[in-house]
C-alpha positions as CSV (number, residue, x, y, z in Angstrom):
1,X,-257.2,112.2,34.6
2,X,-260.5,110.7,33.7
3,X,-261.5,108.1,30.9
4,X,-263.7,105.3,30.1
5,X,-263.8,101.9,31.9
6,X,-266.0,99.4,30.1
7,X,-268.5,101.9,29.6
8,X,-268.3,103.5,33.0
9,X,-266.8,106.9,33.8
10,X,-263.7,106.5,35.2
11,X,-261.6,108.6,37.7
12,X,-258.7,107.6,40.1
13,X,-258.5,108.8,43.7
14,X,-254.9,108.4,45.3
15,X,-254.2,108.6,49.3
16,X,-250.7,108.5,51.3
17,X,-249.7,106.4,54.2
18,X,-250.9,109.5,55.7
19,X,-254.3,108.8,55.1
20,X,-254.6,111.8,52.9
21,X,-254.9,112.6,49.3
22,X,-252.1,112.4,47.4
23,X,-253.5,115.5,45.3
24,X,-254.9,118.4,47.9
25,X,-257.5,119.4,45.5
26,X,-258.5,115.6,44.9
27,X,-262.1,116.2,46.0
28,X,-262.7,119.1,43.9
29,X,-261.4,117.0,41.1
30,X,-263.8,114.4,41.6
31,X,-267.2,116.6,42.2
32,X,-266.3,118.7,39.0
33,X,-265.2,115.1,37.2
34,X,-268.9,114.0,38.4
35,X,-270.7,117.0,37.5
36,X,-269.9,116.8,33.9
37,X,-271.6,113.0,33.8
38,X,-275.1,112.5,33.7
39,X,-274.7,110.1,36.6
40,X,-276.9,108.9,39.0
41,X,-274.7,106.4,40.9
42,X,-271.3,106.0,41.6
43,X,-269.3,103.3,42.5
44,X,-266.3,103.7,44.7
45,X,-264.2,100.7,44.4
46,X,-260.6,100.0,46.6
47,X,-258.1,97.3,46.1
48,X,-256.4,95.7,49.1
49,X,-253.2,94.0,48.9
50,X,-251.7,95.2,45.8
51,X,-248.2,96.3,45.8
52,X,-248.6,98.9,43.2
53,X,-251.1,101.2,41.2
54,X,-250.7,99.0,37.9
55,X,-251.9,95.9,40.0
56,X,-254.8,97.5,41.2
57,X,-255.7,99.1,37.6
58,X,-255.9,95.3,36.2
59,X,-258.6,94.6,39.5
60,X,-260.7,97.1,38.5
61,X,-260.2,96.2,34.8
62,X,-261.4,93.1,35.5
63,X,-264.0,93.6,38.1
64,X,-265.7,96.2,35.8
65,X,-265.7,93.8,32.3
66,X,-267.9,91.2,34.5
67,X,-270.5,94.7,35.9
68,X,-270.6,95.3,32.2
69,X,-271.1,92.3,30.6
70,X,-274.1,91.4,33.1
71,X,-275.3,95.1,32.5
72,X,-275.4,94.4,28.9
73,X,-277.1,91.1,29.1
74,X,-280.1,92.8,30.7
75,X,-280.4,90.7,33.8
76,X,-280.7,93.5,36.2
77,X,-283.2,96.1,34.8
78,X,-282.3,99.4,36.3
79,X,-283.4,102.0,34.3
80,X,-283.0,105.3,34.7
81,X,-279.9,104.6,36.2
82,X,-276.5,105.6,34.8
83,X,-273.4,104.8,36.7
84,X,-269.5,106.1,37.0
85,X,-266.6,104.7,38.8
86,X,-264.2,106.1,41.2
87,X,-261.4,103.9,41.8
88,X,-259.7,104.8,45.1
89,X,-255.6,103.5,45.3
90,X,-253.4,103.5,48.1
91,X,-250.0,102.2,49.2
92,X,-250.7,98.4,50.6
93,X,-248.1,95.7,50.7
94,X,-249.2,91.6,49.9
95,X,-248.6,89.3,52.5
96,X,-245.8,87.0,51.9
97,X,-247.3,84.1,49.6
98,X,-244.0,81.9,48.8
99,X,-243.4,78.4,50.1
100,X,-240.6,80.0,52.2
101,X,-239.9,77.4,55.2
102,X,-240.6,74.3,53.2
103,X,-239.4,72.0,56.3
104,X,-240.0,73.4,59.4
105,X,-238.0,73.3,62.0
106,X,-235.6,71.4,60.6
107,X,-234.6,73.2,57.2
108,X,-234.2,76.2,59.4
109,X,-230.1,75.9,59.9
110,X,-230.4,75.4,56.2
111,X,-229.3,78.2,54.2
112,X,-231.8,78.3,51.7
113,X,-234.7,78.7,54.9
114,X,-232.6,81.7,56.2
115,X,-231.8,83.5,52.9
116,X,-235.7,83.4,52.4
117,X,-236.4,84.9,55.9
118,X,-233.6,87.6,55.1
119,X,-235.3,88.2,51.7
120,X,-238.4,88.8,53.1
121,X,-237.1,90.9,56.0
122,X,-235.5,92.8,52.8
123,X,-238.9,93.6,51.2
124,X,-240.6,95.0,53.8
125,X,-238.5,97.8,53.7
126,X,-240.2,100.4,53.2
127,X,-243.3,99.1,54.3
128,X,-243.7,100.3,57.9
129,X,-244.9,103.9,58.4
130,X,-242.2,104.2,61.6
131,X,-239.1,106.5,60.6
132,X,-237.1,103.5,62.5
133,X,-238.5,100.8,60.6
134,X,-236.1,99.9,57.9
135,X,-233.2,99.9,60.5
136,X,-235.1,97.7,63.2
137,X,-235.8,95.3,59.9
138,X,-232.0,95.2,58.9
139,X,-231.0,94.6,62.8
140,X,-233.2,91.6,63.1
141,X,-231.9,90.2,60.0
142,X,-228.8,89.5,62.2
143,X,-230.5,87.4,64.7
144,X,-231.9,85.1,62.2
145,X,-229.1,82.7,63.0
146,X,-229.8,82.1,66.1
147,X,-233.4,81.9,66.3
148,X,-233.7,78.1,66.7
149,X,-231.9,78.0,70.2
150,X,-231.3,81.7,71.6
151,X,-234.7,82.8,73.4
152,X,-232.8,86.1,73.9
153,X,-232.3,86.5,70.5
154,X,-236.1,85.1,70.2
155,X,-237.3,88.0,72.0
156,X,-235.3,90.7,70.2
157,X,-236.4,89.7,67.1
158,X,-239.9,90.1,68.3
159,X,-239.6,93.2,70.1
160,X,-237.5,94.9,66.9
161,X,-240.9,93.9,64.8
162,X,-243.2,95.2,66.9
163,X,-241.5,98.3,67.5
164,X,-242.2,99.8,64.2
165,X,-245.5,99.0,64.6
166,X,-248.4,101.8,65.1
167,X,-250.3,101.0,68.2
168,X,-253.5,103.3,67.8
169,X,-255.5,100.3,67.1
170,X,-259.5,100.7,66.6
171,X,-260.2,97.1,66.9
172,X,-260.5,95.9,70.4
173,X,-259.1,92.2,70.9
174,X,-260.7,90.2,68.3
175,X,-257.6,90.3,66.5
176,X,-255.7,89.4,69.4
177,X,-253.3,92.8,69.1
178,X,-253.9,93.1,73.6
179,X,-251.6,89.9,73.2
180,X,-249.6,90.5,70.5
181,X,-248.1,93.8,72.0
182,X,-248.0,92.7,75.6
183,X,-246.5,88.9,75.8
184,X,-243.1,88.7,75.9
185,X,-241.3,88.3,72.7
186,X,-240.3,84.9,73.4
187,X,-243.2,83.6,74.6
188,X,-244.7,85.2,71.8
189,X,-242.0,83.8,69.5
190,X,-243.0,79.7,71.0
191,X,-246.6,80.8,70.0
192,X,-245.8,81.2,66.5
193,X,-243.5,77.7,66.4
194,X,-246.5,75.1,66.5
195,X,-247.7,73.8,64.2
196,X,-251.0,74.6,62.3
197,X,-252.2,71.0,61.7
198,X,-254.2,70.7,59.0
199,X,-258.4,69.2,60.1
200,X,-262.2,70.1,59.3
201,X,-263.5,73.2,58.9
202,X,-266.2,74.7,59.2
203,X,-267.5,77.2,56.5
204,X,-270.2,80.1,56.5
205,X,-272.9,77.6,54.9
206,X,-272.7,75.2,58.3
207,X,-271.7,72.8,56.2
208,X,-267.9,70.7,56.1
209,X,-265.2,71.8,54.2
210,X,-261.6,70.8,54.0
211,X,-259.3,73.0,55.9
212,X,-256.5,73.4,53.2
213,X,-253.1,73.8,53.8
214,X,-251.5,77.9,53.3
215,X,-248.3,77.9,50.9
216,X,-245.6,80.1,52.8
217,X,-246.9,80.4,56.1
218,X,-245.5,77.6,57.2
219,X,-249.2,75.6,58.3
220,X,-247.7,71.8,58.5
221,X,-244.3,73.6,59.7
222,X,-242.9,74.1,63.0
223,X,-239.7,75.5,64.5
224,X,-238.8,79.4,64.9
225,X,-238.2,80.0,61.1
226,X,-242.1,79.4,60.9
227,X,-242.3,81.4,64.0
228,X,-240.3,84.2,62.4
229,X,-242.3,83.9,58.7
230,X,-245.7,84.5,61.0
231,X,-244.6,87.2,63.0
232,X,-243.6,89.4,60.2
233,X,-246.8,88.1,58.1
234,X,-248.7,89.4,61.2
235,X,-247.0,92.6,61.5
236,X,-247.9,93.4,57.7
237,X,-251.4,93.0,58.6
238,X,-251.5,95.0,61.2
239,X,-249.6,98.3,59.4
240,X,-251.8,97.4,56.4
241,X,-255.1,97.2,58.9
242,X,-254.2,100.0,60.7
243,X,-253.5,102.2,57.1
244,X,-256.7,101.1,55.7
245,X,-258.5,102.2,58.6
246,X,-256.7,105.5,58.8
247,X,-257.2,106.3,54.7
248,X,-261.0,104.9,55.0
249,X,-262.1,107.9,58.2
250,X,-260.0,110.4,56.8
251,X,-259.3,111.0,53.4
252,X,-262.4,108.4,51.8
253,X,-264.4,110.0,54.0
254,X,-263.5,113.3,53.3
255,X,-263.9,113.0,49.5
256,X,-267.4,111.2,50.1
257,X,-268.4,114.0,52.3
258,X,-267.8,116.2,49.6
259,X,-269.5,114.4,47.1
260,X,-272.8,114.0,48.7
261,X,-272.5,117.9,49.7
262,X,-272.0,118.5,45.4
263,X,-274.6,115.9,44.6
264,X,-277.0,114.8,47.6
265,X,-279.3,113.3,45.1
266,X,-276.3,110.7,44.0
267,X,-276.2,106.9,45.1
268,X,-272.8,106.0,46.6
269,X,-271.9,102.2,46.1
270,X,-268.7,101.6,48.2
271,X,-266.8,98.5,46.4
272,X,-263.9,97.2,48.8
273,X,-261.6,94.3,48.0
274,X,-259.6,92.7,51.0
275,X,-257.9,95.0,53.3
276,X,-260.1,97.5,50.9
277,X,-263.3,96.3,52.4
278,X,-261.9,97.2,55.8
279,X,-261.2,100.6,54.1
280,X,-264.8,101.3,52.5
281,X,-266.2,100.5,56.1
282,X,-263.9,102.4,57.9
283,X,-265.1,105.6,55.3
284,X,-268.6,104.7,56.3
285,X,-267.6,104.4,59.5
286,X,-266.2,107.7,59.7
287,X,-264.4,109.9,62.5
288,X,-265.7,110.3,65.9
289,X,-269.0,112.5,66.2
290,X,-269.1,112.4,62.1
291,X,-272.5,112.5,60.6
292,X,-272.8,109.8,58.5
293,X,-272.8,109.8,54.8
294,X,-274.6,107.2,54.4
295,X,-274.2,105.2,50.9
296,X,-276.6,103.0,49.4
297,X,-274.7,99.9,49.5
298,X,-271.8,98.5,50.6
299,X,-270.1,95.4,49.3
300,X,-267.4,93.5,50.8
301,X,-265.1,91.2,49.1
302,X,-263.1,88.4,50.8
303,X,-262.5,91.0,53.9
304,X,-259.5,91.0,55.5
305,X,-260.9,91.8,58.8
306,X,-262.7,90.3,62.1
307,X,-266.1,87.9,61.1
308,X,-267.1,90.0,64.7
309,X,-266.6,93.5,63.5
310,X,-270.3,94.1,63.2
311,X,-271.5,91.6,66.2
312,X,-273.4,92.7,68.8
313,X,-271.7,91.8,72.1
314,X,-269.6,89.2,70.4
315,X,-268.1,88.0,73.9
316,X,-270.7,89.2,76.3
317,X,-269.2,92.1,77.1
318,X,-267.9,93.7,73.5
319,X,-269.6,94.9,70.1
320,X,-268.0,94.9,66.7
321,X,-265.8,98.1,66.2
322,X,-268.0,98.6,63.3
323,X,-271.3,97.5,65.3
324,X,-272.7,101.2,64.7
325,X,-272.5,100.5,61.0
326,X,-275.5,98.4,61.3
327,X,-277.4,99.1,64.4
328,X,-276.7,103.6,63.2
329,X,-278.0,102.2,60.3
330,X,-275.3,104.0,58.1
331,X,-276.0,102.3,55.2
332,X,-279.4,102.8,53.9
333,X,-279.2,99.8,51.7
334,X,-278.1,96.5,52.0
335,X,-274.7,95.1,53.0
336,X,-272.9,92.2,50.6
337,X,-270.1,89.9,52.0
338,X,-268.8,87.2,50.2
339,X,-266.8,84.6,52.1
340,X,-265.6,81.1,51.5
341,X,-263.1,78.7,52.8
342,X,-261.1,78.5,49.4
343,X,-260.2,82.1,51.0
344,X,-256.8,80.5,52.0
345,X,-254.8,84.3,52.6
346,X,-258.0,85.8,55.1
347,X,-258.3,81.9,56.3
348,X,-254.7,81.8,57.8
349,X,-254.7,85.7,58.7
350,X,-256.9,85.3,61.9
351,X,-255.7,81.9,62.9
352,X,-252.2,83.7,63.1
353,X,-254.4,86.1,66.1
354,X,-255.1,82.3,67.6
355,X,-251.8,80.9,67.5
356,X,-250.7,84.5,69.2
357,X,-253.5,84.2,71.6
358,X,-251.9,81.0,72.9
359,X,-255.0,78.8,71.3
360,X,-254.5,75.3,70.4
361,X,-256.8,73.7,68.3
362,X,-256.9,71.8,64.9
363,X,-258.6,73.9,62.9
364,X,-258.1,77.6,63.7
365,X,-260.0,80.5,61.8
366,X,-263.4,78.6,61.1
367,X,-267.0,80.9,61.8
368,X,-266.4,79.3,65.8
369,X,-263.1,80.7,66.6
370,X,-263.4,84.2,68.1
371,X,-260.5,85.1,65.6
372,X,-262.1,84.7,62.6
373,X,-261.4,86.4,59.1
374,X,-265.2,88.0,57.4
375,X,-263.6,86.6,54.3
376,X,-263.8,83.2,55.2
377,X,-266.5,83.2,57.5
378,X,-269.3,86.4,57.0
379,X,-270.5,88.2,59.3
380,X,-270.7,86.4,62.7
381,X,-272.6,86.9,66.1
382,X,-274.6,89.7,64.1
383,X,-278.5,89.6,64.3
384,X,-278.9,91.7,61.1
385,X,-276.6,88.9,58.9
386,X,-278.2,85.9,57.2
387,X,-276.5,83.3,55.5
388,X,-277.0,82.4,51.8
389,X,-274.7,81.6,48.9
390,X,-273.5,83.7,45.9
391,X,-276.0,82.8,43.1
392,X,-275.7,82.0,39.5
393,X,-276.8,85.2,37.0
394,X,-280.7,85.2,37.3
395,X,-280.7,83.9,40.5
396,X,-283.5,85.5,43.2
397,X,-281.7,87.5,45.7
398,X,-283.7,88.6,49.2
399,X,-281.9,91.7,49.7
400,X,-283.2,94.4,51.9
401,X,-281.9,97.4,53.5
402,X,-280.3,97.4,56.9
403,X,-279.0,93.5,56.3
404,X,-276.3,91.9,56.1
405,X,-276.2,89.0,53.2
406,X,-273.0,86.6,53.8
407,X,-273.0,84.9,50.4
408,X,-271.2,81.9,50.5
409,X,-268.7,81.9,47.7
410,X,-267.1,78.2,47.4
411,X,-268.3,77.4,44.3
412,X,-267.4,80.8,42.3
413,X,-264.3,82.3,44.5
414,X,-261.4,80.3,44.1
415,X,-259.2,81.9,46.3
416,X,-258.3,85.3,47.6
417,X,-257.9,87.4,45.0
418,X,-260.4,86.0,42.5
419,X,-263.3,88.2,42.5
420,X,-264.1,89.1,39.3
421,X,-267.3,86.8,38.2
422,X,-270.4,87.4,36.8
423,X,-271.9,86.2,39.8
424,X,-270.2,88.6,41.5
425,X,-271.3,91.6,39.8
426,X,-275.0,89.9,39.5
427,X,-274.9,90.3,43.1
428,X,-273.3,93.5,43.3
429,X,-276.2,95.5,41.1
430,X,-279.1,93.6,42.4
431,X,-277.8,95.1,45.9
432,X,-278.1,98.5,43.4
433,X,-281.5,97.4,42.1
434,X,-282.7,97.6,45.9
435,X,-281.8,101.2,46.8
């Protein structure tokens, strides 16, 4: 059902696990929803982690007050122009964010440390797309007693995780998934039991930042309860990567196709939030041997994927997955992404894909480890990216089409989540000023 969003015509675009709509005639509803707007651009916006539909309603509540208000205030002239919103929701799970192995390795006998792993073995049912998954969960719940000492046990518990897991990854290694799926569960398991010391970052701006400690995935901890915690926090991200990649090249992509067929004249704005952002690029993106639909922007907010996913032969040998979204030039305006290192959830993500990869080091996931989150870092190894920071309202913006803009975000973008600014959606429409 449609309605009214701050101004903005608003309509609601649900996908499955499947990757396709949860309403078969979806598309149809959304070119006749558009046809009866005088609209000349739409924004597609899509939450990431959010654990339901209300959750993601109040994200785009909020996102949309801040494009209105700066709208209003006449700070970006665009006239002519009259804009809608189609907000796209799909089933994503948060990763774990509670202070769940306070002590390390040594809490772990405690009861209290393996009640909380049980609990959140317990809420990740439901989560994994494998058939099998809820009843691999509930059988490593019993081995959580003997994690500490048992490397047998050690490796079960790892290979029970990974079995739900869907292995039709589009990422190459820069996520370290070659490792994750092939080291023995053990090994993989003494990986995840170091300790992520706390040291200096470095963030997108070049400049030093402190490197701040992650509530609940067990940074200062040590010991196979963290080990456990990280495996399972990995695990989410991968079903929720691979999900959001699946929904972005097939059903997004779908409904966009359609869209542009209905209304080629129309300026698409693809809006993606966290593990969303992953999903808006995958629907540029698209299938194999797709042409592309080309939207006029695309902006990227704290993404919860690789810093390399548009680099150009990021370790001599390898591009980006998404490489072709720049160099096939399939967006015919410019690209936003804001990063900074209060990004504490995409900050610990890919230092997780270190600490799997075997890494040691004292500050993992900064812009010079290869597995780097685009959230914290921007766009790295990428000759079309330039560094710059996310201005004040009024402030002069460069943007050009064909570019990537990594707008440092420390002093607006507190942490993951908070993305709804006025510098935000300053940014966002004088991207929309440019195409």
């Amino acid at each position: 059902m449609s309605s009214i969003l701050h101004g903005f015509p608003y309509l609601e675009a649900q996908f499955g696990k499947d990757g396709k709509p949860v309403d078969a005639a979806q598309a149809a509803t959304v070119t006749a929803f558009l046809s009866a707007q005088p609209v000349t651009d739409l924004f597609v916006i899509s939450h990431g982690w959010n654990n339901d539909i209300p959750e993601a309603r109040a994200l785009f509540d909020r996102f949309f007050a801040h494009v209105r208000a700066v709208l209003n205030a006449g700070r970006v002239p665009l006239p002519g122009r009259a804009f809608a919103v189609v907000a796209v929701s799909w089933p994503s799970k948060r990763f774990t964010e509670s202070d769940r192995i306070p002590g390390g390795a040594a809490s772990f006998g405690a009861p209290t440390a393996t009640e909380a792993l049980s609990t959140q073995l317990d809420a990740l049912h439901g989560v994994f797309d494998d058939p099998a998954a809820d009843g691999a969960l509930t059988e490593a719940a019993t081995l959580l007693g003997e994690l500490e000492y048992n490397p047998a046990a050690q490796r079960q518990f790892a290979d029970l995780i990974r079995s739900v897991l869907p292995r039709d990854s589009d990422e190459r290694d820069d996520d370290a998934s070659d490792q994750f799926f092939t080291t023995a569960g053990d090994e993989l398991m003494r990986r995840l039991s170091r300790p992520m010391l706390p040291g200096p970052g470095t963030g997108s701006s070049g400049g030093a930042a402190a490197f701040n400690p992650v509530a609940g995935l067990g940074r200062l901890a040590s010991g196979f309860g963290a080990a456990a915690e990280r495996l399972l926090n990995y695990a989410t991200y991968w079903q929720m990567k691979s999900r959001a990649g699946a929904i972005g090249r097939g059903g997004v992509h779908g409904m966009l196709r359609e869209i542009h067929a209905a209304q080629p004249a129309l300026k698409l704005h693809l809006v993606g939030h966290s593990f969303g952002a992953r999903l808006v690029t995958a629907a540029t993106f698209g299938p194999a041997g797709a042409p592309p639909i080309r939207p006029a922007s695309l902006t990227l907010l704290q993404a919860a994927f690789s810093h390399y996913a548009f680099a150009r032969s990021y370790d001599a040998v390898n591009d980006g997955f998404f490489r072709g979204v720049v160099s096939g030039q399939m967006v015919s305006g410019p690209i936003l992404a804001t990063c900074t290192v209060n990004d504490e959830a995409v900050g610990t993500l890919y230092p997780l894909a270190s600490m799997v990869a075997g890494q040691i080091a004292s500050a993992l996931g900064d812009r010079n480890d290869p597995f780097g989150g685009l959230g914290r870092n921007g766009a790295q190894k990428t000759p079309e990216a330039s560094d710059g920071r996310l201005l004040a309202v009024g402030g002069a913006y460069q943007f050009a089409p064909g570019k990537i803009f990594n707008l440092v975000a420390d002093d607006v973008i507190r942490n993951h989540g908070d993305i709804a600014h006025d510098e935000v959606a300053y940014a966002l429409l004088r991207s929309v000023a440019v195409t």
